[in-house]
N, C-alpha and C positions, 0 to 999 in steps of 0.2 A: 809515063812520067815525062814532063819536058825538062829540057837539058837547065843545068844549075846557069843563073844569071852570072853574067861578068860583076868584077865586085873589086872596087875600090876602097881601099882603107885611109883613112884622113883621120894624123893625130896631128892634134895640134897643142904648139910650145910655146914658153915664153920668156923661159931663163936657162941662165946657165945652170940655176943653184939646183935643178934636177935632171941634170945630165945622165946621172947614171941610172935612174928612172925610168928618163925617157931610153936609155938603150936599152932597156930590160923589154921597155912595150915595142919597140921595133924588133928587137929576137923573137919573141912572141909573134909577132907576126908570122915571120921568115920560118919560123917551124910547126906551121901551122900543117896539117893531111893536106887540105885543101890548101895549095897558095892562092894568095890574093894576086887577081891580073897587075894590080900594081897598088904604092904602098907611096900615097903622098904626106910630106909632112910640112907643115903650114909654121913658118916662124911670126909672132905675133910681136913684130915692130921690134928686136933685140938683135941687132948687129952681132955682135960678138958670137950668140947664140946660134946664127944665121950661117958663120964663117967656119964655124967649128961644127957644124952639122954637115955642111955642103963637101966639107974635106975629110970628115970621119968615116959618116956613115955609106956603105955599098946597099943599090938594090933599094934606095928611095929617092923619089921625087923631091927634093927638099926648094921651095919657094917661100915668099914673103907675101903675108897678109898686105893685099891690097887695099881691103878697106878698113875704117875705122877702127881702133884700136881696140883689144878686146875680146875674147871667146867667139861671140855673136858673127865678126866679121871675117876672124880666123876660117871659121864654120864653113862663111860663105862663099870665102875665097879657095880653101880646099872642093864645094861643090864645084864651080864655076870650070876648077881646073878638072875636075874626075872625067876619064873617060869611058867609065862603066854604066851600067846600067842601076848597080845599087852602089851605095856609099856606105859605109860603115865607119862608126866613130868609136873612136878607141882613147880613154886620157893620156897624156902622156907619164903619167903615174901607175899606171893600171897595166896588167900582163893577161893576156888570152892566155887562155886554154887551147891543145891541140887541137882540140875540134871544134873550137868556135866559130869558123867560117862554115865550113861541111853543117853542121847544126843551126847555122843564120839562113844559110840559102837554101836549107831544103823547105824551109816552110813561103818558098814564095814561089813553089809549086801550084798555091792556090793564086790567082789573079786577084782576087779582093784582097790580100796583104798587102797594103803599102806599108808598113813597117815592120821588124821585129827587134825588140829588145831582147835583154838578158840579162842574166843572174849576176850579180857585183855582189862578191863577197870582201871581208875587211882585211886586208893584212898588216895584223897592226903589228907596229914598229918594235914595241916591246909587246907585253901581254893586254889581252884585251881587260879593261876594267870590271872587278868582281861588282862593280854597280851599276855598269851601264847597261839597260833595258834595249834586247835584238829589237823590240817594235823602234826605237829608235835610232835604229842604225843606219835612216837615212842622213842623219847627222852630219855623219862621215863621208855622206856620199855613194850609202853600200843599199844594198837591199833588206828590206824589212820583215821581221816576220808581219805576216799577216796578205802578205803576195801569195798569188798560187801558187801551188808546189809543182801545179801540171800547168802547160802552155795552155793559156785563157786570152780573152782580148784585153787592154786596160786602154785607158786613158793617156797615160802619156808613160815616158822612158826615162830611167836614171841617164844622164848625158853619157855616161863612163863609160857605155856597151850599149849602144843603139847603131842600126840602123836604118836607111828609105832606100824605095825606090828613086832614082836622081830625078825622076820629072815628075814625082810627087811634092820634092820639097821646092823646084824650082816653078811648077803652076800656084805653089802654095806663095810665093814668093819669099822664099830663104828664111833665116831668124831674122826676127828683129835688133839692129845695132841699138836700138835704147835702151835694151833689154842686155843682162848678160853679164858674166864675171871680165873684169877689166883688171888685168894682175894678181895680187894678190886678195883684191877685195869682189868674191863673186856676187854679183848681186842678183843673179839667177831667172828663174822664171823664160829662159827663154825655148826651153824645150817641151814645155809644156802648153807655151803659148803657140808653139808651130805646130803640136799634136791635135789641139785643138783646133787650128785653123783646118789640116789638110783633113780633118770629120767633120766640120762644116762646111767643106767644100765638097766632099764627095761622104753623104753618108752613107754610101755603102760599105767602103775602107773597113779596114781590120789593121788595127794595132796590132800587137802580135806580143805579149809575154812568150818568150821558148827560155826557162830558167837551167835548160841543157848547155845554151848558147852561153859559160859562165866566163867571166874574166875575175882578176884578184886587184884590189885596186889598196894601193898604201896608204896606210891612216898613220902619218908622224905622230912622235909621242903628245905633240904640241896641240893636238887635237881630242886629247882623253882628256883635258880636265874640265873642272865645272863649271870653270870661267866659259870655257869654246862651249861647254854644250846649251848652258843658259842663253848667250849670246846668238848662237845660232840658231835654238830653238825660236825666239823673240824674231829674229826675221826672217824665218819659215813663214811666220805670220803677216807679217811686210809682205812678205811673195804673196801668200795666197789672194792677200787684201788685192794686188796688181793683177793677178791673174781675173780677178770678179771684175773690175774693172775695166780691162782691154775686151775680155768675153761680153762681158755686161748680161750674161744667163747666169741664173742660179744653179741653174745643172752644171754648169762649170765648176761647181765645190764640192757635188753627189759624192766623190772619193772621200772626200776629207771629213762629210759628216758619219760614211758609214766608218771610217776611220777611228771615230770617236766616240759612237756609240757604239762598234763591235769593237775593234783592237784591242782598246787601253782600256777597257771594262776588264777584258781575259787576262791582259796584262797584270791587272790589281790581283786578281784571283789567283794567279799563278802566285806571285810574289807574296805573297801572307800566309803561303801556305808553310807548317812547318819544317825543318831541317836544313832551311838558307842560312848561313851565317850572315849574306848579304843583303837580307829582305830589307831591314831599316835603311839601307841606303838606296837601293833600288827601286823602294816605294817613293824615296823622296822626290829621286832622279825622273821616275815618273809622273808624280805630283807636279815639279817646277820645271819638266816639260810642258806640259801642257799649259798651266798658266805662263806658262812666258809666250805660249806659241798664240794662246787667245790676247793676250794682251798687246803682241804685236799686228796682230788681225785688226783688233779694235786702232788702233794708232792708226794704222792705211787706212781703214776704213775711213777714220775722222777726216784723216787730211783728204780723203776723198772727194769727201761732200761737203765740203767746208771750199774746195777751192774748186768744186764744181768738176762734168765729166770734159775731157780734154776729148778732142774727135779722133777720131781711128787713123792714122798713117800710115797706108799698108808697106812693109818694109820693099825696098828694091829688090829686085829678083836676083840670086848670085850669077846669071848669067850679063847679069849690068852691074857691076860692081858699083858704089856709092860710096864715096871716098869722105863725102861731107861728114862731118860730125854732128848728132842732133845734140840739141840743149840739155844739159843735166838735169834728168825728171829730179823728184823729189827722192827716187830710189837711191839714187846717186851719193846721197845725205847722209852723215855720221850712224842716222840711223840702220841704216842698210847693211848689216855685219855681214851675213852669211845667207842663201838664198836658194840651197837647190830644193826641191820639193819631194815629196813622198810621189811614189807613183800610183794610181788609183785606179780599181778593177774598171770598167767598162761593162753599165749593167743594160 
């Protein structure tokens, strides 16, 4: 067996108003079997945030997003600066497990792994909702049922617990800045659009699901009701529409149709069966999923082809930081609530 890769952790912040969040995911870190060779944290353009990070926390790297403001460039800016060989991204909301590093780096024992993700489960604030349906618990940003149970290859990664190899994502050239949650409005899509890129670039690559590799990521109360789940369902749909678009293959959405003809089929089946107190809302909850998630599909799609395909701009590489700001796509738009995507088996 060759020896575990060096391993770089990059969380990245943007407020103060989850300071104590974020200390929870750098403890998390710091008591980790395995340490990380080092443990950088990326402040995303907040001063104050910056001040009070650089003088609190011991045993982090703590610097300022160089480029463009935003998840995307955070991202790039923690690549840029890692001196490892893999990069590991952790929310600043979200708390590793002891062994999430020892269980990330043994699976790139294999050379065809440039990635492995992992298991996000939900820690919700108060109790989780007697109606909300685990198939959608990408919602929240957690993992789904209907994900392996055993480490498989997929498609792309929840942002909350992935990591790459660092000169996979920098041949691939980093996320895209037009892409990506920008404070408190995520507008997503952008880790799936690099998943994508770095398997079209090398298709031999292996994604890596390891749902051993688990982190606990906080779901505020402010995100169980039906207002956040309709809203964010509706532009899950916005994302996927952008994701068909920058790909431009149809196999770019293989997840999401077997998604809808296995998942939420078993889903229904489950939930009608009797001795639920909560079937009638959970069918509902499943029901005005799905059509808010097609409905906002349809919406990108329209404005898609209504204003024609825009050319490919391949993002700068995080070894070149790109300070410029692109133009506010259409994502950018009131329509654009909520954006991270389900992750999708890799067949």
């Amino acid at each position: 067996m060759n020896a575990a890769p060096t391993l770089s952790v990059v969380v990245c912040a943007y407020t103060v108003d989850r300071w104590d969040d974020l200390r929870a995911a750098i403890r998390s870190v710091h008591a980790q079997d395995h340490p990380a060779d080092e443990i950088v944290l990326v402040i995303d353009h907040c001063q104050e945030l910056y001040e009070l990070a650089s003088t609190s926390l011991s045993g982090v790297r703590v610097i300022p997003n160089h480029e463009s403001k935003g998840l995307s460039g955070a991202r790039n800016t923690g690549v840029a600066a890692a001196r490892c060989e893999v990069v590991a991204f952790l929310d600043d909301d979200a708390a590793a497990d002891p062994d999430w590093t020892d269980r990330m780096l043994a699976r790139y024992d294999d050379p065809r792994v440039a990635g492995v993700g992992g298991l996000v489960r939900p820690w919700w604030g108060t109790e989780r909702p007697a109606w909300f349906p685990p198939e959608f618990d990408w919602v929240v940003g957690c993992s789904y049922r209907g994900l392996p149970e055993q480490p498989a290859p997929v498609r792309n990664f929840i942002g909350a617990n992935m990591s790459f190899r660092r000169a996979e994502v920098v041949s691939a050239g980093g996320f895209r800045t037009d892409l990506g949650r920008v404070g408190t409005r995520p507008l997503g899509c952008e880790e799936t659009e690099l998943c994508l890129r770095i398997a079209a670039r090398r298709p031999d690559a292996v994604l890596l699901y390891e749902p051993g590799a688990a982190v606990r990521h906080h779901v505020p109360e402010t995100r169980t009701t039906w207002a956040y789940f309709r809203s964010r369902c509706y532009a899950e749909g916005l994302s996927k529409a952008l994701v068909a678009r920058h790909s431009g293959s149809r196999a770019a959405l293989a997840s999401e149709r077997t998604y809808l003809r296995s998942t939420i089929p078993q889903a229904f089946v489950r939930t009608v069966r009797p001795g639920r107190p909560s079937a009638l809302r959970t069918f509902a909850a499943l029901s005005a999923g799905v059509c808010a998630t097609v409905a906002g599909y349809a919406v990108g799609r329209f404005h898609s082809l209504s204003s024609g395909s825009a050319p490919h701009r391949p993002p700068s590489a995080p070894d070149a930081p790109d300070t410029d700001t692109a133009p506010a796509p259409f994502w950018g738009s009131p329509y654009a609530l909520r954006a991270w995507g389900p992750v999708g088996r890799r067949d």
